[in-house]
KOLMAR-100396 format. One record per residue (C-alpha): residue in one letter; x, y, z. Coordinates in steps of 0.2 Angstrom, whole numbers, always signed. Example, Ala and Ser with C-alpha at 12.3 -4.5 7.8 and 13.67 -1.06 7.14 Angstrom:
<nodes>
+------+-------+-------+-------+
: nuvo :     X :     Y :     Z :
+------+-------+-------+-------+
:    A :   +62 :   -22 :   +39 :
:    S :   +68 :    -5 :   +36 :
+------+-------+-------+-------+
</nodes>
This chain:
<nodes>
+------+-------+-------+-------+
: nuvo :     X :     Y :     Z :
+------+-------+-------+-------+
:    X :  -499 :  +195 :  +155 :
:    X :  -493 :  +178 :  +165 :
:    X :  -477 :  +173 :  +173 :
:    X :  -471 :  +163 :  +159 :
:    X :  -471 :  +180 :  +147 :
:    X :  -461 :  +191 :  +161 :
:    X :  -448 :  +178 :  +165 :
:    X :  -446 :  +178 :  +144 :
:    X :  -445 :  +196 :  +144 :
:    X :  -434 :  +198 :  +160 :
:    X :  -420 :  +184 :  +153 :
:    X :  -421 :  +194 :  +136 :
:    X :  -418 :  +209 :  +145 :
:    X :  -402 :  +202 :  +154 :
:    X :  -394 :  +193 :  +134 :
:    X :  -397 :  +210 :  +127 :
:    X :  -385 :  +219 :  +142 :
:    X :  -374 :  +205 :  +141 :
:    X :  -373 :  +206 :  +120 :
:    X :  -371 :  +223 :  +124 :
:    X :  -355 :  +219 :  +133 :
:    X :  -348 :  +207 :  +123 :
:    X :  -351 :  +216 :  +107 :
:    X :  -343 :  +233 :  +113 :
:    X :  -327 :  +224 :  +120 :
:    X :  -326 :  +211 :  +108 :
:    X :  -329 :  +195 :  +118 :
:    X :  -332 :  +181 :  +112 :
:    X :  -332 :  +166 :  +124 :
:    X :  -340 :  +170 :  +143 :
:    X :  -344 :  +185 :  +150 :
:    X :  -342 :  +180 :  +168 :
:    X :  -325 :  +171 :  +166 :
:    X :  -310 :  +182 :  +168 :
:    X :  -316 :  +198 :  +162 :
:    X :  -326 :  +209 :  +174 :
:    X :  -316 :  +219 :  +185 :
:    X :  -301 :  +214 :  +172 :
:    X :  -306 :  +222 :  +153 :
:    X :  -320 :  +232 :  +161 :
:    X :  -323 :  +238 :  +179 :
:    X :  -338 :  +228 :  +190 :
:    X :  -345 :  +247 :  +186 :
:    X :  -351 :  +256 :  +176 :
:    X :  -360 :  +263 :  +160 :
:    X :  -361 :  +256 :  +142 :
:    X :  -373 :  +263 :  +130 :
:    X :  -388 :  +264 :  +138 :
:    X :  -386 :  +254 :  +153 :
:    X :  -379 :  +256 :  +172 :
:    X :  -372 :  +240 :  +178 :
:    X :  -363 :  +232 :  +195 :
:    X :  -357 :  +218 :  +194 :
:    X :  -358 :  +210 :  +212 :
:    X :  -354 :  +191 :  +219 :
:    X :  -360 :  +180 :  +205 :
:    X :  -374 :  +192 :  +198 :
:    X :  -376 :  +209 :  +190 :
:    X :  -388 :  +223 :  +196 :
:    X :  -394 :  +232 :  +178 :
:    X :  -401 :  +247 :  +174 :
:    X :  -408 :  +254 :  +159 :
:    X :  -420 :  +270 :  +160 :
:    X :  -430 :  +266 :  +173 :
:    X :  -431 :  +248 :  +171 :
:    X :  -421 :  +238 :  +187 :
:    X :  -415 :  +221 :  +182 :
:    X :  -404 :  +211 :  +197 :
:    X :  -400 :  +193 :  +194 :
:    X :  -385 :  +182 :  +197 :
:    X :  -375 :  +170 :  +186 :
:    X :  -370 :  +155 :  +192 :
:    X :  -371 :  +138 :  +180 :
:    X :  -382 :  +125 :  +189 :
:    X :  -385 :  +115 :  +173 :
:    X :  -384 :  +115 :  +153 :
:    X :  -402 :  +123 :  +154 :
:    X :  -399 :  +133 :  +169 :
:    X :  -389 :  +148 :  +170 :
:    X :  -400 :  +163 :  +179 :
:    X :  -406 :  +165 :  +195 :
:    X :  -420 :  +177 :  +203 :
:    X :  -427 :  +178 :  +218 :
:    X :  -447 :  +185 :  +219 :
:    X :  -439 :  +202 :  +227 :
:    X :  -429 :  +206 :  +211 :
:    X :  -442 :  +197 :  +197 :
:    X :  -454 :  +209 :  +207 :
:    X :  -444 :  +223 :  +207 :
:    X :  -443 :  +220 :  +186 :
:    X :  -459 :  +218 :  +184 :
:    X :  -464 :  +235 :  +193 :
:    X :  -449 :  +244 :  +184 :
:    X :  -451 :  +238 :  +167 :
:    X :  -469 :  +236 :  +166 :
:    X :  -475 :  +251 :  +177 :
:    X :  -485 :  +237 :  +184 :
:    X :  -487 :  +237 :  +206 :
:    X :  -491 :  +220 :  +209 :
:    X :  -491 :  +211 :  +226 :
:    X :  -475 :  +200 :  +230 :
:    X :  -485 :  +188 :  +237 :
:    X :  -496 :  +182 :  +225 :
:    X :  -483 :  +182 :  +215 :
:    X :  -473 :  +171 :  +224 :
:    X :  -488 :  +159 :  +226 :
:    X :  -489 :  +159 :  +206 :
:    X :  -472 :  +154 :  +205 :
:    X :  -472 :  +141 :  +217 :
:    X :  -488 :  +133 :  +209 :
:    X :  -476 :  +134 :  +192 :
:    X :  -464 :  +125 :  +202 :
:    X :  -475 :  +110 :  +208 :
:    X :  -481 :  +108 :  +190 :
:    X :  -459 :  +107 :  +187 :
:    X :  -461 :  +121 :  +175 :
:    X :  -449 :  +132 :  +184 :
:    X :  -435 :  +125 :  +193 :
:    X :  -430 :  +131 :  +213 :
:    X :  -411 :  +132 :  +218 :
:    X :  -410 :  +115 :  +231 :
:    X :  -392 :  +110 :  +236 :
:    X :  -390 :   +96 :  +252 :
:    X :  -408 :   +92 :  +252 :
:    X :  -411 :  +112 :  +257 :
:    X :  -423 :  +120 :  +245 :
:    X :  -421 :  +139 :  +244 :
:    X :  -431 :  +153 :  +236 :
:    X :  -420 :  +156 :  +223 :
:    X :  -427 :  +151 :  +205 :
:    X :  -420 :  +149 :  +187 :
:    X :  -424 :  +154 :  +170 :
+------+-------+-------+-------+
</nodes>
């Protein structure tokens, strides 16, 4: 299975919490705008997840499965950001898959010299934070 399959499954992973969310506390607008820590508490359980809200992300957990991301808008097609340490730790956790973080870091860069995957730049600094 390639990078652009477990970047799919991972942000499917994340609407799927966050419907969760929404459909248990009837939301219907943003979930990150004025009601974690307000209409539900940054942690907790719902169904079958463990969550923490933390900064601008969420650290999820369903079974075994570890999914960390953060949401912060960057564009209209951008919302999520990963680093390859969290990706990584999805990957292993969801899949049952060990896989090295380097080489997994080199296929995402190539995805990004292609401008198939999009890194976080902001005042001409590029960091190793990506977006799905």
């Amino acid at each position: 299975m390639g990078i652009k399959k477990y970047l799919e499954i991972y942000k499917s992973f994340i609407i799927e919490f966050e419907e969760t969310i929404k459909q248990y506390y009837k939301i219907n607008d943003n979930l990150y705008e004025g009601y974690i820590g307000v209409l539900f508490k940054r942690e907790g359980s719902i169904k079958n997840y463990k969550y923490r809200f933390h900064g601008g992300g969420c650290e999820v957990i369903q079974n075994d499965i570890i999914c960390d991301y953060d949401y912060i808008p960057y564009d209209r097609n951008f919302k999520y950001q990963y680093t390859i340490c969290s990706l990584h730790t999805f990957i292993e956790t969801y899949f049952n898959l060990k896989i090295d973080k380097k080489d997994l870091k080199k296929e995402i860069e190539e995805f990004v010299k292609k401008g198939e995957i999009k890194k976080l730049i902001e005042d001409g600094r590029e960091y190793d934070v990506y977006f799905i």
